[in-house]
TILUMKE-289253 format. One record per atom (N, C-alpha, C): z negated, y negated, x negated. Coordinates in pm, whole numbers, padded with zeros to 5 digits, always signed. Example, Ala and Ser with C-alpha at 12.3 -4.5 7.8 and 13.67 -1.06 7.14 Angstrom:
2
-00780+00569-01319-00780+00450-01230-00780+00330-01320-00708+00225-01285-00714+00106-01367-00787-00003-01290
***
This chain:
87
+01807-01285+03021+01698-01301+03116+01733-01228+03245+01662-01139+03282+01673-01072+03435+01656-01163+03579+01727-01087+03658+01705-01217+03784+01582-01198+03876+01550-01270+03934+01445-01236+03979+01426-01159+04117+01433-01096+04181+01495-00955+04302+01340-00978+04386+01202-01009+04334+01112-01059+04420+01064-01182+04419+00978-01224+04536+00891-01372+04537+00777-01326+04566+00658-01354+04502+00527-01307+04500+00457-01418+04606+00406-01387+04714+00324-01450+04798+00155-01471+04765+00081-01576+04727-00036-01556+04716-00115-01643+04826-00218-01581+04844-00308-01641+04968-00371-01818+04903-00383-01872+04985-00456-01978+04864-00619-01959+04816-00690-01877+04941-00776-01837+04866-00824-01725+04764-00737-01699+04725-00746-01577+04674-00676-01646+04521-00589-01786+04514-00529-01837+04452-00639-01901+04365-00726-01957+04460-00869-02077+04411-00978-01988+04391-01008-01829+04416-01124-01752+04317-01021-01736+04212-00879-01726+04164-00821-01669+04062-00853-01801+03962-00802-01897+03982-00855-02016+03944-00994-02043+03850-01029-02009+03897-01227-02014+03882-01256-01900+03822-01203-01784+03776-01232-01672+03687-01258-01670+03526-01291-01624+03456-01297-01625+03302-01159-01621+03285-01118-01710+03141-00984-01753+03152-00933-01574+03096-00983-01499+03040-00938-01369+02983-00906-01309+03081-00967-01290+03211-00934-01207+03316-00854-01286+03395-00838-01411+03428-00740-01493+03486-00575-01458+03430-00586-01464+03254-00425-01389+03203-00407-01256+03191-00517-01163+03265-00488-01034+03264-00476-01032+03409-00474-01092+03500-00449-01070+03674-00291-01173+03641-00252-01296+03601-00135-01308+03609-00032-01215+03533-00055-01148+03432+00009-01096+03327+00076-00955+03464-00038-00923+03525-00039-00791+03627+00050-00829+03719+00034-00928+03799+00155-00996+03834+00309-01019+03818+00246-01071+03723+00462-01019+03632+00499-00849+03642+00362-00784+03630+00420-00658+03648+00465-00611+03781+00397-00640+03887+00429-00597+04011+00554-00661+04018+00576-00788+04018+00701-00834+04055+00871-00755+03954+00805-00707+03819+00897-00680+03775+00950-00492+03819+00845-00483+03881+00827-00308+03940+00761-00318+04056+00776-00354+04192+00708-00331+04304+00612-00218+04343+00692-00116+04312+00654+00054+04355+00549+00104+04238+00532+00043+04113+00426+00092+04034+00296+00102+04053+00239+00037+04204+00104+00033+04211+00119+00199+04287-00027+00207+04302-00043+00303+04337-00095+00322+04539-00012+00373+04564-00024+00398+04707-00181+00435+04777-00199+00353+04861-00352+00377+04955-00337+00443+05048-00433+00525+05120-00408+00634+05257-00527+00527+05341-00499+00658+05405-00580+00608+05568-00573+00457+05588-00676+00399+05608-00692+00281+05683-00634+00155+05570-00595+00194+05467-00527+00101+05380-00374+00181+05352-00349+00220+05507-00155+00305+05451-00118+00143+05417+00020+00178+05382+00119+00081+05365+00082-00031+05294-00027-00040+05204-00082-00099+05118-00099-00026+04949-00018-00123+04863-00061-00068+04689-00181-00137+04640-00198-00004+04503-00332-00091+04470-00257-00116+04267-00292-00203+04228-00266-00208+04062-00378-00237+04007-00422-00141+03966-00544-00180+03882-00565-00290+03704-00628-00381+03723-00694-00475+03663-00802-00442+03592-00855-00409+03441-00993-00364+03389-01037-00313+03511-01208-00353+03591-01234-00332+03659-01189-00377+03800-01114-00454+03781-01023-00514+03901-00934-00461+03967-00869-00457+04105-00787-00413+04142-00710-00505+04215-00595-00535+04235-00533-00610+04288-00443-00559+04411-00457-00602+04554-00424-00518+04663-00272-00588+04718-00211-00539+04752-00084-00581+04765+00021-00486+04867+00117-00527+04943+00221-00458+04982+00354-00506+04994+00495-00462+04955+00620-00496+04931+00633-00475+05081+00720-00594+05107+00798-00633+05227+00962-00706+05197+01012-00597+05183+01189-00636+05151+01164-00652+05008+01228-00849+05001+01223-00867+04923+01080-00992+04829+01019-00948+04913+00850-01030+04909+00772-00914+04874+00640-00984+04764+00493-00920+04732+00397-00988+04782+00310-00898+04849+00210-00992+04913+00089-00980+04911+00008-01034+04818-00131-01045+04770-00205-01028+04883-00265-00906+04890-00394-00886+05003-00524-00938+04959-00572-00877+04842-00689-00926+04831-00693-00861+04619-00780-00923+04571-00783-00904+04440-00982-00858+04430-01040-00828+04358-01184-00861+04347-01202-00652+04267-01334-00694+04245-01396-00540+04183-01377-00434+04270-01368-00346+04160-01328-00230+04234-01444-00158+04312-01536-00187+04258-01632-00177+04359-01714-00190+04516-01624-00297+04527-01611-00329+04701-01522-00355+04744-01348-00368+04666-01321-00435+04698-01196-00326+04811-01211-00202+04840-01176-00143+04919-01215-00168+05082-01372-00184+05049-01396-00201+05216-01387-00320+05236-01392-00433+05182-01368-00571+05184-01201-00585+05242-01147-00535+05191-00992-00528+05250-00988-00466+05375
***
């Protein structure tokens, strides 16, 4: 078993829409999860007004996030459709 090198921070609201999702897309946003934490740097880097912010994409979902040391920190999750300017 590998050790664990991050701690994933989640907002609580962002915890309680994950909650409340179709249970299929609920184990495809935690499953994504394990991935970030097991690879920080795999999302994909945002410019301009979202620098210093990753994005990992979810089906149509994207999940917004940025590594701090040794912390991940859930910005915001939702469709990819708004969910840029919403952040």
């Amino acid at each position: 078993m590998k050790p664990k090198l991050h701690s994933l921070g989640i907002p609580d609201e962002i915890a309680t829409m994950i909650r409340g999702m179709h249970p299929e897309l609920k184990s495809k946003i935690k499953s994504a999860f394990k991935a970030i934490l097991e690879e920080p740097h795999t999302g994909k880097l945002l410019r301009n007004e979202l620098a210093g912010l990753r994005r990992f994409r979810v089906s149509r979902f994207r999940i917004i996030y940025r590594v701090v040391k040794k912390d991940v920190e859930i910005v915001a999750v939702g469709p990819h459709i708004r969910i840029y300017e919403e952040t």
